[in-house]
DSSP file (Angstrom, degrees, kcal/mol; ACC not computed):
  #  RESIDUE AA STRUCTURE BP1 BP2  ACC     N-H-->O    O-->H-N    N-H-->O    O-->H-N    TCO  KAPPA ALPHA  PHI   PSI    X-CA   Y-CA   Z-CA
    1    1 A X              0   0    0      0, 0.0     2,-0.4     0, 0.0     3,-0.1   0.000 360.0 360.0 360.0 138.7    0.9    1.4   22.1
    2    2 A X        -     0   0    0      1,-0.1     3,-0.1     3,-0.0     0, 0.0  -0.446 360.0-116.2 -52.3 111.8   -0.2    3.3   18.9
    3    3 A X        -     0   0    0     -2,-0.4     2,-0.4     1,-0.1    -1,-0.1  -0.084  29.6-104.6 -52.8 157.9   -3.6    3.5   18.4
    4    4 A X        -     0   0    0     -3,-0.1     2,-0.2     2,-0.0    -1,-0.1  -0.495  32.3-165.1 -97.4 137.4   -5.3    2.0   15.7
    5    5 A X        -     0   0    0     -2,-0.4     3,-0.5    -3,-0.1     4,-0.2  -0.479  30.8-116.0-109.9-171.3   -6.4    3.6   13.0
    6    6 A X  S    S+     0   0    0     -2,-0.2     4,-0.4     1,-0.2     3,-0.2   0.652 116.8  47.1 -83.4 -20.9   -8.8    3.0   10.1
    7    7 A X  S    S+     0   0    0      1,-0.2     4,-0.3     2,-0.1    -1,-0.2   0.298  81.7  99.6-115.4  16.9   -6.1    3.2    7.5
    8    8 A X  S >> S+     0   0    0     -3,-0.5     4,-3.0     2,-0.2     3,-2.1   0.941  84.7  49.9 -21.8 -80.1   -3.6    0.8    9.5
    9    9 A X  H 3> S+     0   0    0      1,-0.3     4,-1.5     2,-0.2    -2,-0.1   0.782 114.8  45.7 -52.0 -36.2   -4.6   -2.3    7.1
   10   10 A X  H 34 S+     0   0    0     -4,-0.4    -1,-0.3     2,-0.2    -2,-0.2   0.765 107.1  51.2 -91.7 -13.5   -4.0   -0.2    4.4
   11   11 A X  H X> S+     0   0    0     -3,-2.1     4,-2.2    -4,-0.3     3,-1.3   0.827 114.7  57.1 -60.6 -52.3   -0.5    1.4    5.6
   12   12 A X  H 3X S+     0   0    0     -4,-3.0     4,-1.0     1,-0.2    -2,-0.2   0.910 101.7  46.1 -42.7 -52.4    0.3   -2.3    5.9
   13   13 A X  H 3X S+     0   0    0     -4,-1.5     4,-0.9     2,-0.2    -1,-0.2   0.393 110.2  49.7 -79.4 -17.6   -0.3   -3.4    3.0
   14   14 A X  H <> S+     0   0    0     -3,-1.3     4,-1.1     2,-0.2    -1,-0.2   0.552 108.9  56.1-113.2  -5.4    1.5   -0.7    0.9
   15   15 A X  H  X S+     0   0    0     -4,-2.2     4,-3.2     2,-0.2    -2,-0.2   0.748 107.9  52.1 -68.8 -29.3    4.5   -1.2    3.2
   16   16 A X  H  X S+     0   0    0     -4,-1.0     4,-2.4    -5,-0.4    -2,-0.2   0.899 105.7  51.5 -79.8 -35.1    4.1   -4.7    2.0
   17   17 A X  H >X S+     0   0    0     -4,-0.9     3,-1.5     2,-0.2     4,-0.7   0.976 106.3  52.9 -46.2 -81.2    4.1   -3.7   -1.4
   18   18 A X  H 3X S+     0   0    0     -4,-1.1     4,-2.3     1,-0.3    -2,-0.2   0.723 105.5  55.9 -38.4 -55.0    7.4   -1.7   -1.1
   19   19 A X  H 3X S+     0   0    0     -4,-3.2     4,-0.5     2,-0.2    -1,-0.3   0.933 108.0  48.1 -48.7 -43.1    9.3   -4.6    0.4
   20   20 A X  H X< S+     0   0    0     -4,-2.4     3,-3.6    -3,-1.5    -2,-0.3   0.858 110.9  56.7 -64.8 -97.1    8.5   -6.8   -2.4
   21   21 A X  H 3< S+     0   0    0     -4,-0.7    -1,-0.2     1,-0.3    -2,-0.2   0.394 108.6  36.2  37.0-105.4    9.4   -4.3   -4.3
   22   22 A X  H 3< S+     0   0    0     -4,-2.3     2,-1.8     1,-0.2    -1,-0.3   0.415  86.8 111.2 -80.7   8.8   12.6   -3.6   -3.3
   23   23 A X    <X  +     0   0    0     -3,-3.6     4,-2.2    -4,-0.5    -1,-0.2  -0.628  37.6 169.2 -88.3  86.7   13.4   -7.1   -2.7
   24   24 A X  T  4 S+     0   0    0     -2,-1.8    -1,-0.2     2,-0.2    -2,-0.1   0.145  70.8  57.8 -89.7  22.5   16.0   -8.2   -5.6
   25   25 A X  T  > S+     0   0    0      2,-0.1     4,-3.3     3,-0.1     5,-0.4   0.605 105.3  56.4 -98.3 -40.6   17.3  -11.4   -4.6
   26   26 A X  H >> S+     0   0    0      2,-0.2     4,-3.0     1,-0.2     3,-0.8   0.989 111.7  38.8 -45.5 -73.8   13.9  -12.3   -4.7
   27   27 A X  H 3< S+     0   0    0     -4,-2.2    -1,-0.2     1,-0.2    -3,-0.2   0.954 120.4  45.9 -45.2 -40.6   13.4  -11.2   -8.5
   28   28 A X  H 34 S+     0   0    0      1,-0.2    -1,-0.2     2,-0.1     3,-0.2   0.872 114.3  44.0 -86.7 -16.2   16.5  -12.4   -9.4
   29   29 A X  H << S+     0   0    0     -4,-3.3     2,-0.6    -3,-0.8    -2,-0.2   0.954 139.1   4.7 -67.8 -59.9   16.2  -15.8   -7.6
   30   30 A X     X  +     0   0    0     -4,-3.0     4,-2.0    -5,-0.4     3,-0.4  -0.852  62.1 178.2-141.4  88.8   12.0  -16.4   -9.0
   31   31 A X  H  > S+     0   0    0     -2,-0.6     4,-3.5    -3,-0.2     5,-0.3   0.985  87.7  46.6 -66.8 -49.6   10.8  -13.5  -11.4
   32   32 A X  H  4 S+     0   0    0      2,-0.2    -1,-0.2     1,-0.2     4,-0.2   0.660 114.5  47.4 -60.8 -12.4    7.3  -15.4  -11.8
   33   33 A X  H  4 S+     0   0    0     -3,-0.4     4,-0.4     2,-0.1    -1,-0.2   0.601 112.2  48.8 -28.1 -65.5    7.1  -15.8   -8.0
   34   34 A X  H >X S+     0   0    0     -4,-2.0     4,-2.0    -8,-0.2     3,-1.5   0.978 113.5  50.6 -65.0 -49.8    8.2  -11.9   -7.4
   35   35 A X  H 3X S+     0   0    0     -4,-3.5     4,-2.0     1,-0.2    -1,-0.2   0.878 109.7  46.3 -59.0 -32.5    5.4  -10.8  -10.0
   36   36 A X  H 34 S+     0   0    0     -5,-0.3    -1,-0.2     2,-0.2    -2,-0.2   0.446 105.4  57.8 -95.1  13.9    2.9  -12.7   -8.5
   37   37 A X  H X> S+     0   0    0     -3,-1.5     4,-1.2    -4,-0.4     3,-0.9   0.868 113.6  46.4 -89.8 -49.5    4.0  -11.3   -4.9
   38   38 A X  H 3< S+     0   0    0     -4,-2.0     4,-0.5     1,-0.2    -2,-0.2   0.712 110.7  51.6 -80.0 -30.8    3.2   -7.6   -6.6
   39   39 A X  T 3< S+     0   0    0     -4,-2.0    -1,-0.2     2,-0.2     4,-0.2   0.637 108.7  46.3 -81.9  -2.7    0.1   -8.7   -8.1
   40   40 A X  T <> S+     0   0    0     -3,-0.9     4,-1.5     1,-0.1    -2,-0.2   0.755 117.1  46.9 -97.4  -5.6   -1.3  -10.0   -5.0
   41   41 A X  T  < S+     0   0    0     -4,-1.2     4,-0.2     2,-0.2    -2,-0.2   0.648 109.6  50.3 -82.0  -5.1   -0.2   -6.7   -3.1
   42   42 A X  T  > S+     0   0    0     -4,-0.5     4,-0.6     2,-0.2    -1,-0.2   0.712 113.8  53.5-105.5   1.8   -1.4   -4.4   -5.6
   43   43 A X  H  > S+     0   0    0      1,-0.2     4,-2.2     2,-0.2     5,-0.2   0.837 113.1  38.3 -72.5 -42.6   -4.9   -6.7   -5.2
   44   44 A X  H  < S+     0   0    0     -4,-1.5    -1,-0.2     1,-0.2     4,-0.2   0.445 110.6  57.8 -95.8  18.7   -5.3   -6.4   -1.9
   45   45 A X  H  > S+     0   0    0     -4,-0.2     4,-0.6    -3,-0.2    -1,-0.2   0.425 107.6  54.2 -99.3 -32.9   -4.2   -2.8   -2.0
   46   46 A X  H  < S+     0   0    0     -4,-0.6     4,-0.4     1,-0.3    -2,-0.2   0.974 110.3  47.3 -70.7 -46.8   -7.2   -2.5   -4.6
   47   47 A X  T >< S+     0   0    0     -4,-2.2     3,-1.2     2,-0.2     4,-0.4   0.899 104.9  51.3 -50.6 -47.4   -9.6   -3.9   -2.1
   48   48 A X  G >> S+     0   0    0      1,-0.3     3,-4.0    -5,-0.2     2,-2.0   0.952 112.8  51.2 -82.5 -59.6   -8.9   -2.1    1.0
   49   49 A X  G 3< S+     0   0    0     -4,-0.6    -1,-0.3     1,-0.3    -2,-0.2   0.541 105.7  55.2 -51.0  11.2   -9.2    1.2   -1.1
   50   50 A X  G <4 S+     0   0    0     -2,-2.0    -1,-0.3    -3,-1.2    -2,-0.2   0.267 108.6  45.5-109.5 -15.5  -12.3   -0.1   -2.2
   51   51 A X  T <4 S+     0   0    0     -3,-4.0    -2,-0.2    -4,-0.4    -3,-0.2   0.714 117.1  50.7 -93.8 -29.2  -13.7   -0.6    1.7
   52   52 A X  S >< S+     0   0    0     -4,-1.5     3,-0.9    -5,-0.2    -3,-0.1   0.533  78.3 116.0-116.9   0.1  -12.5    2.6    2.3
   53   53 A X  T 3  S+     0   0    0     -5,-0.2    -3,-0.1     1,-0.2    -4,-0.0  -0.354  90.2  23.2 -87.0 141.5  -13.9    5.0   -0.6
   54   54 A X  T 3  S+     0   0    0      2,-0.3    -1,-0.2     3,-0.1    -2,-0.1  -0.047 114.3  70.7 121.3 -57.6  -16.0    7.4    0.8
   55   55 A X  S <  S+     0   0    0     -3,-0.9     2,-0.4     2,-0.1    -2,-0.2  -0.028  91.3  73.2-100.6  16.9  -14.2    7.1    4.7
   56   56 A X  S    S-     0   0    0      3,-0.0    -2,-0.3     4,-0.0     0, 0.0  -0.997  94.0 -86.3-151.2 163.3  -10.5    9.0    3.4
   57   57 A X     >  -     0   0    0     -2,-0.4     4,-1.8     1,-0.1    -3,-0.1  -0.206  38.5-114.4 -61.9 152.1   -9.4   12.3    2.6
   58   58 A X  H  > S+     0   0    0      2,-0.2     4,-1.5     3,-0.2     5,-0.2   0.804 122.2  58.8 -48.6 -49.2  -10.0   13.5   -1.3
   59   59 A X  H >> S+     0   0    0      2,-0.2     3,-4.0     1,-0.1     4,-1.2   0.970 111.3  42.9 -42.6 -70.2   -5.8   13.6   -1.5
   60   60 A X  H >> S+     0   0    0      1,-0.3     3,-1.9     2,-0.2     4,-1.2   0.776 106.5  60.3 -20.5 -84.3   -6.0    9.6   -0.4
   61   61 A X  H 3X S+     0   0    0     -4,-1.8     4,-1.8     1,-0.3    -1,-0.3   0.557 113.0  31.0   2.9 -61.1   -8.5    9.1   -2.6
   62   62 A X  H <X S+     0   0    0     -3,-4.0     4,-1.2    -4,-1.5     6,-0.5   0.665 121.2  50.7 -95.6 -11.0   -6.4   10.2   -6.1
   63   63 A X  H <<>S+     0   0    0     -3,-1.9     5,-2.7    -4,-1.2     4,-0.5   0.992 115.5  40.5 -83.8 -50.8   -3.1    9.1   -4.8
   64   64 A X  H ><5S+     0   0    0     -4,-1.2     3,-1.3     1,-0.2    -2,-0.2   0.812 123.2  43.6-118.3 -68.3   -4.9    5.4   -3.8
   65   65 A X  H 3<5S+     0   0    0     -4,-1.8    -1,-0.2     1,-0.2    -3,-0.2   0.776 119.4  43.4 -93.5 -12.3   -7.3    5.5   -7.9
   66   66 A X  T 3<5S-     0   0    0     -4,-1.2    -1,-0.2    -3,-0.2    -2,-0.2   0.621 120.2-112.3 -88.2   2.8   -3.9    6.8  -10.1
   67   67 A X  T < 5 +     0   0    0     -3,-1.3     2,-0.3    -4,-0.5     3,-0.2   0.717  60.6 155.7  27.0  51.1   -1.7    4.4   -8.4
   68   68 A X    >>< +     0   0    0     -5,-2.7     4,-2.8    -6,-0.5     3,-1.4  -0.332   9.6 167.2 -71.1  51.7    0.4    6.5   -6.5
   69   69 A X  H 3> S+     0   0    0      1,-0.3     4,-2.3    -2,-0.3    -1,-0.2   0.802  75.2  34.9 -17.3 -79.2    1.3    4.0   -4.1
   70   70 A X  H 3> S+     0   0    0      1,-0.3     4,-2.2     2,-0.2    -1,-0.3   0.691 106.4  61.1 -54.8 -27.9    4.1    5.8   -2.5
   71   71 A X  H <> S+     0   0    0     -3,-1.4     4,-2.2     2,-0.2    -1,-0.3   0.817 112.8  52.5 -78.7 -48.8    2.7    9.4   -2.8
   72   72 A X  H >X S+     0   0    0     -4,-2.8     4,-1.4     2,-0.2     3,-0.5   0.997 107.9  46.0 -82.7 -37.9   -0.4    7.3   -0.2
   73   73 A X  H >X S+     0   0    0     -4,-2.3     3,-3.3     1,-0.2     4,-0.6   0.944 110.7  53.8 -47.6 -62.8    1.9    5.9    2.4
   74   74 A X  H 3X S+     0   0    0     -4,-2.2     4,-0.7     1,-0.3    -2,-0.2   0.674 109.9  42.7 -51.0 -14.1    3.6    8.9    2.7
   75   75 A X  H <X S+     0   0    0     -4,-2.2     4,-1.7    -3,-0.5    -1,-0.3   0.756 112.8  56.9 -78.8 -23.9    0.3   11.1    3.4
   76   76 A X  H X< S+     0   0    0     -3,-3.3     3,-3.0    -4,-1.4     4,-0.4   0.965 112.2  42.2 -67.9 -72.7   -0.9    8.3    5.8
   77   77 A X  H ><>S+     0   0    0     -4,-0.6     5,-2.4     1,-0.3     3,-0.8   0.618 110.5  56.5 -50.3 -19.2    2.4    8.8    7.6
   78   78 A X  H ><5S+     0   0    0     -4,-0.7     3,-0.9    -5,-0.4    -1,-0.3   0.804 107.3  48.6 -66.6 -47.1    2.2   12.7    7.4
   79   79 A X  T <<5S+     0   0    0     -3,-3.0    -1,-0.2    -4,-1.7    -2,-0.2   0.185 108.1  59.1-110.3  31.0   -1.2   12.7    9.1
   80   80 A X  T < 5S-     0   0    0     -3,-0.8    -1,-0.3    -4,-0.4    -2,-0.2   0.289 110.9-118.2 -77.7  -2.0    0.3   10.5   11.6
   81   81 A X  T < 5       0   0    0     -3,-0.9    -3,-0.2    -5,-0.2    -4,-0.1   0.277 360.0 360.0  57.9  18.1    2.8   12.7   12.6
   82   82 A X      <       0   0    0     -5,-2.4    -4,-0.2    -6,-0.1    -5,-0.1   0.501 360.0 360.0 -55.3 360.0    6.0    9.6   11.2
C-alpha cells in the first residue's frame, strides 16, 4: 500500500474537483446543484491549503493561492513519481 502522505487530503480533494468538473450530465441535468458541488470543492480546497501553508513547497504554494488547481495536482503527482 502507498504510503500516506501529508498532501493526500489535498490530492483528494482536487481530484474531486476535476470530476465535478468534467461531469456534464450533471450540469446539464441540475446547474444550481453542479455550482454548488464546485463551490464546496473549491472551499474545502481553500481550507486544506490553508492547514498546509507553511508545510509545502513555494511551487505548491502559488499554484494552490492563484488558483491553479490543475498546475497543483499535477506537481503533487510529479513528486510522487504518477
Amino acid at each position: 500500500m502507498a504510503e500516506t502522505t501529508l498532501l493526500d487530503p489535498l490530492a483528494l480533494l482536487l481530484r474531486k474537483r476535476r470530476t465535478i468538473i468534467a461531469d456534464h450530465g450533471f450540469r446539464d441535468r441540475d446547474p444550481k446543484a453542479h455550482l454548488k458541488a464546485l463551490k464546496g470543492a473549491f472551499e474545502a480546497i481553500q481550507l486544506e491549503h490553508e492547514g498546509l501553508k507553511g508545510r509545502i513547497p513555494p511551487r505548491l504554494e502559488h499554484f494552490l493561492s492563484g488558483g491553479s488547481f490543475d498546475k497543483a495536482l499535477a506537481f503533487i503527482e510529479q513528486e510522487r513519481g504518477h
